[in-house]
N, C-alpha and C positions, 0 to 999 in steps of 0.2 A: 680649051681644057675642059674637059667634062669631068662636072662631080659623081661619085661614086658613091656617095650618101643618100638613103632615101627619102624624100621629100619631110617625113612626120617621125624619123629619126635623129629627135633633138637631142645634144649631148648633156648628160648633168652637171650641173654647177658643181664644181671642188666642195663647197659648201656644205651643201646637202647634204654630198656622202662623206664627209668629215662628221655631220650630226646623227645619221644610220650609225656609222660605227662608232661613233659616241655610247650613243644608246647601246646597243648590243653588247659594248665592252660590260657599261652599268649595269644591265640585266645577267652580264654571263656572273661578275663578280658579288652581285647581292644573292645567287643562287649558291654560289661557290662559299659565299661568308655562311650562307643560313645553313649550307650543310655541313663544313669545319663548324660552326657553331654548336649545330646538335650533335658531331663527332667530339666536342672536346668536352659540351656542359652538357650532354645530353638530350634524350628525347622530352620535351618537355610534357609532361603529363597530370591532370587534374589529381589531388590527393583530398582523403579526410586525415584528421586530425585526433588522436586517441584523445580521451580528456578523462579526465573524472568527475562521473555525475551520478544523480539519483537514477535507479532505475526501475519500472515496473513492470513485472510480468505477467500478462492474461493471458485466459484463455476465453474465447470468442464462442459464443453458439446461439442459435436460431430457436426459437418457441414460441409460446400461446399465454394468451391470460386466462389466467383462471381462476374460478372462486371456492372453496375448500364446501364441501360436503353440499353439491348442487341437489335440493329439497326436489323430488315428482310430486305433483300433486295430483290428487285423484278423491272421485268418489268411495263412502263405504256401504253404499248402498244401490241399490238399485231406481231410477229416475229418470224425468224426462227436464232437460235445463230450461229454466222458466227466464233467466235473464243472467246477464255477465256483465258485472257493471265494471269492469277493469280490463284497458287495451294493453297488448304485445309490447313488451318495452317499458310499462310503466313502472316505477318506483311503489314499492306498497309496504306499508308496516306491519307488525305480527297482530294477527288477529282480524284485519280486513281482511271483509266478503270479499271473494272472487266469483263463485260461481253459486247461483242459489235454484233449488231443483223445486218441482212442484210440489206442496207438501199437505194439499188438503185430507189426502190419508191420514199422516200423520197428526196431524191436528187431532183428526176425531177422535183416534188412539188415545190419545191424551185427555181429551173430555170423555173417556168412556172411562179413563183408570181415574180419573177422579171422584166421578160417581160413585164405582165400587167402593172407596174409599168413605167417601161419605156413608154407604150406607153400611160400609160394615163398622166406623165411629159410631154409627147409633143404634148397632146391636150393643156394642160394649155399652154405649150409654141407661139402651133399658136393663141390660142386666145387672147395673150399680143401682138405679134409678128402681127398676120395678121390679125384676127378678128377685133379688137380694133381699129388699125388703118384704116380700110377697112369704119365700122360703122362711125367713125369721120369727113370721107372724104363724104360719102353717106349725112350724116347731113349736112355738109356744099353747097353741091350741092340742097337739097331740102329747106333748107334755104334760099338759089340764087332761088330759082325756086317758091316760096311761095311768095317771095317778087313782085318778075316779075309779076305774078298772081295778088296781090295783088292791085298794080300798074295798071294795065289793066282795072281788075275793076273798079277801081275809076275812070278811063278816060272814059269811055266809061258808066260808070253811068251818069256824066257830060255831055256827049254829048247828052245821048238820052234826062237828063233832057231839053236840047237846040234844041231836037228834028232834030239833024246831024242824028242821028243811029237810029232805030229802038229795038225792044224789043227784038226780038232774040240775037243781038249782046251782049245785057246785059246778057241777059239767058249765052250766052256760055260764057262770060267772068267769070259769078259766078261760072259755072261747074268748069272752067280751075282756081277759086281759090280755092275749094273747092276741088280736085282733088290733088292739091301743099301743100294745108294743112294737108291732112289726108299722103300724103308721107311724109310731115316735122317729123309728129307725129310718124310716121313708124319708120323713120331715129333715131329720140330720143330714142328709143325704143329697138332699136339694140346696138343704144350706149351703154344705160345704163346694156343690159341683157350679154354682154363682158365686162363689166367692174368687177373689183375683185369683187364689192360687189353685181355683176348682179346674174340671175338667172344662163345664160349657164357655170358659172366658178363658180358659186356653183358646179353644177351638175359635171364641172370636177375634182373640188378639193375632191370632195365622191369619185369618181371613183379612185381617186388617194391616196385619205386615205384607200378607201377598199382593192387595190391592198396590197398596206404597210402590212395592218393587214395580208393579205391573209399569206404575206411573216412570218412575226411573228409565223402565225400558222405552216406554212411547216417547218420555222427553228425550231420550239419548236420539232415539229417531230421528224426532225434530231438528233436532242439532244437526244429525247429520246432514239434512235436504239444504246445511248453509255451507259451503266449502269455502274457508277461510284462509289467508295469507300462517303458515307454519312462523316462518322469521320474517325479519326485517331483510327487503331486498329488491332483487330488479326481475317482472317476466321477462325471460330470455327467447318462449317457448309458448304454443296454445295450438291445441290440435281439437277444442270444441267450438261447438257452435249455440245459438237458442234452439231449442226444437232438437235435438238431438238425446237418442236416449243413452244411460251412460248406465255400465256397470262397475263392479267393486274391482279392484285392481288394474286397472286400465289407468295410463297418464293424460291425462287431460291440459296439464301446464308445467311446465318447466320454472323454477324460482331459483335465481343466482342470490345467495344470501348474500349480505350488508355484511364488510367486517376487513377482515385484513386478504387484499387483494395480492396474491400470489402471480409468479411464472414458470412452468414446467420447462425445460428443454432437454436436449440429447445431448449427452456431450460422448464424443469418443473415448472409447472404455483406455486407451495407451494415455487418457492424462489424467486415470483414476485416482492414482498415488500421487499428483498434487491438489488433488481437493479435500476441504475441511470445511465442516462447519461453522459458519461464524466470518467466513471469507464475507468481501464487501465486493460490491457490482454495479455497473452503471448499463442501465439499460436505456432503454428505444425504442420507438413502435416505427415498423415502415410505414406508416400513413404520417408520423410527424418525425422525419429523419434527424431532424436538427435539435429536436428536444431531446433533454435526457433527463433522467430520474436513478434517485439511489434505490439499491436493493440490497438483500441478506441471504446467503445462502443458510437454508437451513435444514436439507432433506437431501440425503445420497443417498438411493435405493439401493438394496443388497443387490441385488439381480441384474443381471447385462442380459441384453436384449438380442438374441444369439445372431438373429438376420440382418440385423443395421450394426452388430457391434458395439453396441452405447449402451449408457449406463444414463439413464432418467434421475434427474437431477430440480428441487424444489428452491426458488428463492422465495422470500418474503417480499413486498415493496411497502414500506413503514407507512409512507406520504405520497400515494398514489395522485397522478395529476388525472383531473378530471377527465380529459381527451381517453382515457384506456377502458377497454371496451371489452367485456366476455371474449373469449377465443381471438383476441387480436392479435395480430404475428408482431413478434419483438425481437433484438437481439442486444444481448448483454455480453458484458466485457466482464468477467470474473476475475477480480487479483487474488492470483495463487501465490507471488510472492514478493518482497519487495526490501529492494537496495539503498539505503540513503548514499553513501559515498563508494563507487567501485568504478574501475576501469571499462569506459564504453568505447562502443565505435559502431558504425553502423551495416547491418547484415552484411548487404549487400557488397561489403570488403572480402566476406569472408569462402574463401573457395570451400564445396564442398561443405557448406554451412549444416547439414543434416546427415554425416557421412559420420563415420567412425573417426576418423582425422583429418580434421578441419584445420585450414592453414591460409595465411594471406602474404600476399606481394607488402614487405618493409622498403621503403626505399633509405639506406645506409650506404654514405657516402656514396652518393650521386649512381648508386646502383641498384635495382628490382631487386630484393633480395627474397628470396622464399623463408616466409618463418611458421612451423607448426605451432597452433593457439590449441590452450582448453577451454573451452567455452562455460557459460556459468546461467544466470537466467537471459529468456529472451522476450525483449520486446517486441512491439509492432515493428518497429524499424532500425531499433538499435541492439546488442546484446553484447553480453556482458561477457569481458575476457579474463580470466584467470590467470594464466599464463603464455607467455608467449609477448609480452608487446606492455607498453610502459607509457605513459602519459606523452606527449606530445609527438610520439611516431607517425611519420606521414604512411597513412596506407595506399595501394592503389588500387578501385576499383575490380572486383573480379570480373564485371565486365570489357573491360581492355583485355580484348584478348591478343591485342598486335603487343602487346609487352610481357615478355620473357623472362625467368629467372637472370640474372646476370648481365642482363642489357642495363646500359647506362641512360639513365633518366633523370631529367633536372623536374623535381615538384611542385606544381601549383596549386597550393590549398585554395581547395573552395568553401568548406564545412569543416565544423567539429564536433567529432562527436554524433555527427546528426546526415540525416540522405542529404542529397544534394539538394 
């Protein structure tokens, strides 16, 4: 009897394939259950959760530190820098040297208007001292000498009317009074032109105010050749050297004053009409990402900025942290407005979140339901609905895009209120 089996065609145990269609049975009827399962309770699908909570809305922008009325400093004269006793960076208070120029010109300046000074005090002094009383004494002698004259006259007018003297004698006695008078007049004359309110103590008391001024000029000089700190602050800036010559209006240093340290930024001119002064901000430098500091807005420029669209925007920072730095890059969080108790849920629920009619997937009764919302402020991640959707509504992401108005979906809250 020959077998018709091939040598390595064993047959299988009853067993075995009792456990194959075991199994296959098991897998065909857990596929069959999962899908009557999502056929009768639906697709099951992650949900947020409406709630109501506080909510805060900013507005986010990028800027610079900066410090209100940055001082140039410079020469007002013309020099050569003898020394700089203050490095780039340092802190300086009002009134310390910065730059000090060579100043033995002016110096002399200064010893040469004091001299004049000097010597025109001791014109005014001989003319109280010698003058004065020189003129007083002269007066009085032509006074004796006017009288004398006078006197002569008259005797000798007498005699010739009695015809003792002759006419000549009259002739010279009128000379010799007439002679006595015009020196009385002299003498008065000297008097008065030495006395304080004469003409010659005029002329010294100018000579003596112009010296003063001269001096005023040459110390102002002096002053100049010291270029000193304006306010209290930090060099930011230095474009001198020793040995270099410097003229008047030219910057020489840069001084960020000491005082209440500010942040400029740009904000986009479309969220003009939610800014006020007086709003509060929390900012940040990108070099310290993690720190933050409060700030105040207190400057909205009238003007937009027609090629970027923005409108330049001033905060205050009350209690600046040391780490902040001239022109450091920052970005602050402005609260333009702010919800204690209202209806949230978070953006990314919301189809069409920046569109004219904004709406989200409700799931009601086990179904996707399409509901239009009006939206109210918006957070970073959550905003705020007015209408449309009530506290504890499950929403479903507008990222699911495999679920449909009217598809049947069973919920699985993940969050509330809040992103995933």
């Amino acid at each position: 009897m020959v077998d018709d089996m091939a040598p390595n065609d064993t047959p299988t145990p009853p067993r075995q394939r009792w456990l194959k269609v075991t199994l296959l049975s098991v897998l065909a009827l857990a596929v069959l259950g999962f899908a009557l399962r999502n056929l009768i309770l639906g697709k099951p699908v992650e949900t947020y959760e409406a709630v109501r909570s506080g909510l805060v809305q900013t507005i986010v922008a990028s800027g610079n530190v900066i410090t209100p009325g940055r001082e140039s400093v410079g020469a007002e004269i013309t020099g050569h820098v003898a020394r700089i006793p203050v490095d780039e960076g340092q802190t300086v208070r009002h009134d310390q040297t910065l730059i000090e120029l060579d100043d033995k010109d002016e110096r002399a300046a200064v010893d040469q208007a004091r001299t004049a000074i000097a010597q025109a005090e001791a014109k005014l002094r001989q003319l109280r001292e010698v003058g004065l009383p020189a003129a007083e004494q002269g007066l009085k002698q032509a006074k004796a000498n006017a009288l004398q004259a006078h006197q002569q006259y008259e005797r000798a007018k007498a005699l010739q009317a009695r015809g003792f003297v002759g006419q000549s004698q009259l002739d010279d006695a009128q000379r010799n009074l007439d002679v006595a008078e015009s020196q009385l007049r002299a003498a008065q004359l000297q008097v008065a032109t030495n006395r304080p309110t004469g003409s010659d103590y005029a002329l010294a008391q100018t000579a003596l105010d112009q010296a003063k001024s001269n001096l005023l000029v040459a110390q102002a000089r002096l002053g100049h050749t010291v270029i000193r700190a304006p306010v209290d602050g930090t060099l930011i800036a230095r474009t001198v050297e020793v040995g270099d010559t410097v003229q008047p209006g030219k910057q020489l240093m840069a001084l960020a004053p000491a005082g209440e340290t500010q942040i400029v930024v740009q904000i986009d001119e479309k969220n003009l009409a939610q800014l006020a002064v007086g709003q509060k901000a929390l900012g940040s430098a990108d070099a310290f990402p993690r720190r933050r500091f409060a700030a105040e807005l207190f400057y909205i420029n009238p003007g937009i900025d027609p090629l970027r669209g923005s409108v330049a925007v001033k905060l205050k920072v009350p209690n600046p942290p040391a780490y902040l730095r001239q022109d450091m890059t920052v970005s602050v969080d402005i609260e333009v407005a702010r919800r204690a108790d209202t209806v949230v849920i978070p953006t990314d629920a919301v189809h069409d979140v920046t569109g004219a009619q904004p709406w989200v997937l409700l799931v009601r009764e086990h179904r996707a339901t399409r509901q239009a919302v009006k939206l109210g402020l918006r957070g970073d991640a959550r905003v705020e609905v007015l209408e449309g959707v009530s506290p504890g509504d499950a929403l479903i992401p507008a990222t699911y895009a495999a679920v449909a108005a009217g598809q049947r979906v069973r919920a699985i809250p993940v969050a509330k209120g809040g992103a995933r």
